[in-house]
C-alpha positions, 0 to 999 in steps of 0.5 A: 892270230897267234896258236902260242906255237902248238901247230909247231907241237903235233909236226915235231912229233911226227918227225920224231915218230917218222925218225923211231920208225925210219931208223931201225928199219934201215938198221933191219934192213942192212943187217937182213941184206947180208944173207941176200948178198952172200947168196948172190956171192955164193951163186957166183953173181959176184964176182970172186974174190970179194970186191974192196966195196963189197968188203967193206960194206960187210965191216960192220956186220962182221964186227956185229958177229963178233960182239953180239951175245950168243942169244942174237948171234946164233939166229943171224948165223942161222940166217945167213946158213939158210941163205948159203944152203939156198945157193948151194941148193940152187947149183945142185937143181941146176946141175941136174 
């Protein structure tokens, strides 16, 4: 029995939704690791200087950081502080 090809419909929907969604989640993602990995780098759990992956896995960002407009790159600034201060934080508790 043929359906005239509407079985097909309601799947390439849900790909293209489960695309919409998956996409600027990694796109979120990637962006939001950045504090994360700094604090890392901060604590001294990386190893110093940066290495080459390291690097280059934080090209795009810094390309991001330097085109983004002012209203989107003060709160990724302040994002990325946040987790610095974190570290520094940390090393001072243990200091202590």
């Amino acid at each position: 029995m043929d359906d005239g090809g509407m079985s097909e419909e309601p799947a390439r929907k849900s790909r293209v939704a489960m695309w919409a969604i998956t996409i600027p989640c990694a796109i979120a993602a990637y962006i939001l690791s950045a504090g994360p990995i700094l604090y890392l780098e901060e604590s001294e759990v990386l190893p110093h200087p940066r290495p080459v992956w390291l690097a280059a896995y934080f090209k795009p960002l810094s390309w991001l950081d330097k085109h983004l407009p002012l209203r989107l790159e003060v709160p990724l600034n302040n994002y990325v502080v946040w987790w610095i201060n974190l570290s520094e934080n940390r090393r001072e508790f243990n200091a202590n």
